[in-house]
C-alpha positions as CSV (number, residue, x, y, z in Angstrom):
1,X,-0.4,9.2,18.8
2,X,1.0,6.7,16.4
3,X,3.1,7.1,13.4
4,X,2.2,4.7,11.0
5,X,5.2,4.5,7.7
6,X,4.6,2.3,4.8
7,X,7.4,2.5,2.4
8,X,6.8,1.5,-1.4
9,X,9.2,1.5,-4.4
10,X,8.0,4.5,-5.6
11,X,6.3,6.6,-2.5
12,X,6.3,6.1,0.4
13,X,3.4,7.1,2.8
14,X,2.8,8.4,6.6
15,X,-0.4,8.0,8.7
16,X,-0.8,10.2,12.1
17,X,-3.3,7.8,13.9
18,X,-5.2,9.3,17.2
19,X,-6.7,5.9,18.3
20,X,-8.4,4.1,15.5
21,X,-8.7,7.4,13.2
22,X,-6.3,8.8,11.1
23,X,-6.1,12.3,11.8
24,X,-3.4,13.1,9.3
25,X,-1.5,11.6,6.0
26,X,1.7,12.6,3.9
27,X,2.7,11.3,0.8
28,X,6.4,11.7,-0.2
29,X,8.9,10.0,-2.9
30,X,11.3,6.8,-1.9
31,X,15.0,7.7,-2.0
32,X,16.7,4.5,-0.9
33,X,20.1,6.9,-0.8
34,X,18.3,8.8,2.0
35,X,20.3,8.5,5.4
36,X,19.1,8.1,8.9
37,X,19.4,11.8,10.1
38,X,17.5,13.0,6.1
39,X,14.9,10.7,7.2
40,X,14.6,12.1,10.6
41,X,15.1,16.4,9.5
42,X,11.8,15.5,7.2
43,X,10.3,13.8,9.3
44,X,10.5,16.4,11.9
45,X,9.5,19.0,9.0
46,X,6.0,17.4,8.0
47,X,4.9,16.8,11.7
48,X,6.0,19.9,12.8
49,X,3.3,21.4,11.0
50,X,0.7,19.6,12.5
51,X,-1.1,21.4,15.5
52,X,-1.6,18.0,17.9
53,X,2.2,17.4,17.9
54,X,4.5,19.2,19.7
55,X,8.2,21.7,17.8
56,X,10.8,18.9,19.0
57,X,11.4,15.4,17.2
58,X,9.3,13.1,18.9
59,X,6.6,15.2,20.9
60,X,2.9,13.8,20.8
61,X,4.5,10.2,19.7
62,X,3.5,7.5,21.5
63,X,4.3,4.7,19.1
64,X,5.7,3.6,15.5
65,X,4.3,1.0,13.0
66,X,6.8,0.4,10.0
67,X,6.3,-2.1,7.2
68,X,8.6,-1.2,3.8
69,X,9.5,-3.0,0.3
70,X,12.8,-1.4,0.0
71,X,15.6,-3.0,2.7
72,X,18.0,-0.1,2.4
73,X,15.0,2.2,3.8
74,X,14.2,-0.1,6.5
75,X,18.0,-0.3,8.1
76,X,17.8,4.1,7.6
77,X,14.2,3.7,9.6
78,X,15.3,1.3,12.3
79,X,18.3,3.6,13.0
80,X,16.0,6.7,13.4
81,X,13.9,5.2,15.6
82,X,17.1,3.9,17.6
83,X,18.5,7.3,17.7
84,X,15.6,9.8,17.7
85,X,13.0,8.1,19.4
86,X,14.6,5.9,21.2
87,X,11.7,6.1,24.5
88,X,8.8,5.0,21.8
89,X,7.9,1.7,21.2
90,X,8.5,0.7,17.3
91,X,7.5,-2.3,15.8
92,X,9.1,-3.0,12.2
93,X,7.3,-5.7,10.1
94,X,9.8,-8.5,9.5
95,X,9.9,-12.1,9.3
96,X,8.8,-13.2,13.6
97,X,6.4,-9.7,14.1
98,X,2.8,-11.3,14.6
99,X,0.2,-10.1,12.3
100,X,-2.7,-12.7,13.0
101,X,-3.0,-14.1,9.5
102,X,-1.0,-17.1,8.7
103,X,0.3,-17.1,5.3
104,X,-0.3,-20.2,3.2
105,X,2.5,-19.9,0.5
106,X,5.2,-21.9,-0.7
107,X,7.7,-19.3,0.4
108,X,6.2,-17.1,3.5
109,X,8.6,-15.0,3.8
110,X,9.2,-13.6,-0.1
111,X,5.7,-12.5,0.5
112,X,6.3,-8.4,0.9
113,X,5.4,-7.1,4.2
114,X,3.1,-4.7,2.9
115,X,0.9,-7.3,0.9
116,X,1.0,-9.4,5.0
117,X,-0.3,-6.0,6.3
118,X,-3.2,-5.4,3.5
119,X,-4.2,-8.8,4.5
120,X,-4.4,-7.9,7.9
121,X,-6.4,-5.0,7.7
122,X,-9.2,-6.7,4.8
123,X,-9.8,-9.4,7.3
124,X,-10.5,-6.6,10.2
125,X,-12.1,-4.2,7.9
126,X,-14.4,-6.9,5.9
127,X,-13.3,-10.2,6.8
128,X,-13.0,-13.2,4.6
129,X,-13.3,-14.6,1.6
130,X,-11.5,-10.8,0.2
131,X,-9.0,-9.6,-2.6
132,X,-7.3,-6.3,-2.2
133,X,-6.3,-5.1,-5.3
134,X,-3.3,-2.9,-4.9
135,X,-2.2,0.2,-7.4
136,X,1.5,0.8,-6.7
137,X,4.8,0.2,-8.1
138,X,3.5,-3.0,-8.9
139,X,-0.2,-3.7,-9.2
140,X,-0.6,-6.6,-6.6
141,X,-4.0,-9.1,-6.2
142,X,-3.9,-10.7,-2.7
143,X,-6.1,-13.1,-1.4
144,X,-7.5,-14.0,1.8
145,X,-9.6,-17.0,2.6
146,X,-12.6,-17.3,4.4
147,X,-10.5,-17.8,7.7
148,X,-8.1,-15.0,7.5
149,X,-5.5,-16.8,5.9
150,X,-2.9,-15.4,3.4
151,X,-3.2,-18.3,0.5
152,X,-1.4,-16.0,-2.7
153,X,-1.7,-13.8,-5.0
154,X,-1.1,-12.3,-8.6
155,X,1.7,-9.2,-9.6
156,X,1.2,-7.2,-12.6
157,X,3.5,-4.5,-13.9
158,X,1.8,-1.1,-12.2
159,X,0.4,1.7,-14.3
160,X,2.9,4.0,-14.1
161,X,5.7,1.8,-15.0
162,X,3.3,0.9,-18.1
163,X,2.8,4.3,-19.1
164,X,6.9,4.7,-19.1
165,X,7.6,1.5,-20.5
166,X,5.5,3.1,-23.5
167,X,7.2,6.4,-23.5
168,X,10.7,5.0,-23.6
169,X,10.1,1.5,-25.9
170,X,7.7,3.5,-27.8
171,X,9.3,5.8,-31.1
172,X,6.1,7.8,-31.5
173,X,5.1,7.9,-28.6
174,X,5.9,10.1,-24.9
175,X,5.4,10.3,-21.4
176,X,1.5,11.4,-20.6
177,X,-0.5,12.0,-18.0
178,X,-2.2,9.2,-16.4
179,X,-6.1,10.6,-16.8
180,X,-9.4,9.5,-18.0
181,X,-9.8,10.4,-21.7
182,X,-13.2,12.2,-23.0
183,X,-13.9,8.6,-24.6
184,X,-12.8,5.4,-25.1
185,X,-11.9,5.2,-28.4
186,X,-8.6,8.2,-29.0
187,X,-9.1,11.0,-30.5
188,X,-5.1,11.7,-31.0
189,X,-2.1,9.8,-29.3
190,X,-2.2,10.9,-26.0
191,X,-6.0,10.5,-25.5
192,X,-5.5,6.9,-27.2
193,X,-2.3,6.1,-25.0
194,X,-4.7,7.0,-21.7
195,X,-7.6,4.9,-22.8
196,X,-5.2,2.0,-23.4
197,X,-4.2,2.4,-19.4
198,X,-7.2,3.4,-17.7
199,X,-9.3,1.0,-19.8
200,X,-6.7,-1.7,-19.8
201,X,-5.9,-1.9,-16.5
202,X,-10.0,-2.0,-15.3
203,X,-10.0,-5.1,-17.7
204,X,-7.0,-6.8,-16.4
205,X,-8.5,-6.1,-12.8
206,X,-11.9,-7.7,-13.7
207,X,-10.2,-10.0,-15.2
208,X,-7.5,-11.0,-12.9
209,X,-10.3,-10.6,-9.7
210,X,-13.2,-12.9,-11.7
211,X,-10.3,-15.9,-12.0
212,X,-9.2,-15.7,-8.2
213,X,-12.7,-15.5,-7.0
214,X,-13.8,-18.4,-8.6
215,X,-10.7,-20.6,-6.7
216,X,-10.8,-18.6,-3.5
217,X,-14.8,-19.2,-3.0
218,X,-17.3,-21.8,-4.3
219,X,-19.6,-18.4,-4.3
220,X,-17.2,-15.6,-6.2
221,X,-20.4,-12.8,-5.1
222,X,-18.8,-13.4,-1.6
223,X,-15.7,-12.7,-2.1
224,X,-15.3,-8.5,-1.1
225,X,-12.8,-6.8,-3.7
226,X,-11.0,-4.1,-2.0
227,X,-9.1,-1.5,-4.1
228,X,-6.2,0.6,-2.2
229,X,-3.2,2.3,-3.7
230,X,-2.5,6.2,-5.1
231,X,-4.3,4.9,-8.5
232,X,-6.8,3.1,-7.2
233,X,-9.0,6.1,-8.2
234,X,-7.7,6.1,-11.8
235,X,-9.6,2.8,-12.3
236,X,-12.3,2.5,-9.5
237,X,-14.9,4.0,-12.1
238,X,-14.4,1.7,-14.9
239,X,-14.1,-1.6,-12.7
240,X,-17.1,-4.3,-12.4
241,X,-15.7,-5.6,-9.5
242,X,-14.4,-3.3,-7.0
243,X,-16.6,-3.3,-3.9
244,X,-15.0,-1.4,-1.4
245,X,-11.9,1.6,-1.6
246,X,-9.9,1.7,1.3
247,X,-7.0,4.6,0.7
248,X,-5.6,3.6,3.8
249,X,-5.4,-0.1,3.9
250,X,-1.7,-0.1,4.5
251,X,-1.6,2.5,7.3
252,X,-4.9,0.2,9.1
253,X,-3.2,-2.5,9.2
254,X,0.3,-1.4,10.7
255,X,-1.8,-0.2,13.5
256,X,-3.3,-3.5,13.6
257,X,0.0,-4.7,13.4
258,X,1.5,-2.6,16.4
259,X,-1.3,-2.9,18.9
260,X,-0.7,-6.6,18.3
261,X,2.5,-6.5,19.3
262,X,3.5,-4.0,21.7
263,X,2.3,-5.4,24.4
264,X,5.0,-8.0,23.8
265,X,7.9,-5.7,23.7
């Protein structure tokens, strides 16, 4: 099987892949002060559980995909999979790891590997002209053109970090739960604080998506709007533009990614 890791500034996420399925998924927080052998003790505790893999580190793991935003968790990864599975092919994406989509930018490689590896996976998934709207840390607008190329993109402040910038700049106001309200216009603070995100941040993305399709394409209805990202729900309802919700973008595309590559290694 392979073991797909994407890391992001907040979470990062794991992906169990038997083949092209996913047959498992774990979401967990992003502690850059994490060491090598932390990394690998949870590691072995969340796939330990799993009834396809086997008790030791290792067992049932034929292969590692690994894209992350954060460089201190990247050097911790590359060590465990120096030290711990050290027989299984790993591919980390880094600047020289093929991908298939050339990226069209003034400045390749400030582009974050997991926006490359989103890229990736649209063009597979639903090929070209696409945008893949991404609800992290950061809420990231990539395009791809009609070819499969990388040619930009747009990064917002994410929802969460909205929803504590108002909490902490905010005298009167607190930390809330990011959740649909029972209408749009507030009935007290919190419910008026949760319209202003959910219903916001479904503007901005119509918004944001309407202006990029009209340069990517010289027909925006072909461009495909792809929303991935732990939020993406939060906002999928409210949005005009969203065609497609792919939880797993990320995790596709690293195995994209690695089958692309380890028959280079």
């Amino acid at each position: 099987m392979l073991l797909t890791i994407d890391v992001g500034n907040t979470h990062t996420v794991l992906g169990l892949f038997d083949g092209e399925d996913i047959v498992e998924h774990w979401r967990i927080s992003t502690d850059a002060r994490r060491t090598a052998d932390e990394l690998a003790v949870l590691l072995q505790g969340l796939m330990g559980m799993h009834p396809l893999l086997g008790d030791e580190l290792g067992d049932g793991i034929d292969g590692i995909a690994i894209c992350a935003t954060v460089p201190s968790v990247l050097h911790e990864l590359r060590e465990v999979t120096r030290r711990y599975y050290g027989d299984v092919p790993a591919v980390l994406v880094e600047p020289g790891v093929k991908t298939g989509v050339p990226i069209l930018t003034d400045h390749p490689k400030e582009v974050g590997a997991d926006r490359i590896i989103n890229a990736v996976a649209a063009v597979e998934l639903f090929g070209g002209p696409a945008i893949v709207v991404d609800f992290g840390t950061a809420t990231t607008f990539d395009a791809v053109s009609a070819r499969g190329e990388y040619v930009g993109g747009v990064i917002a402040p994410g929802i969460e970090i909205s929803v504590e910038a108002l909490g902490v700049r905010g005298a009167q106001l607190r930390k809330i739960e990011v959740a649909r309200p029972r209408s749009v216009i507030g009935k007290n603070t919190v419910e008026a604080m949760q319209s202003g995100i959910v219903y916001g941040f479904a503007g901005q993305v119509d918004g944001v998506v309407g202006r990029m399709a009209r340069e990517l394409a010289d027909d925006p209805d072909e461009v495909t709007v792809i929303a991935t990202g732990g939020l993406a729900p939060m906002v999928l309802g409210e949005s005009s533009v969203i065609d497609e919700h792919e939880p797993w973008l990320t995790l596709v595309g690293l195995r994209l990614v690695y089958e692309r590559n380890v028959s280079r290694m």
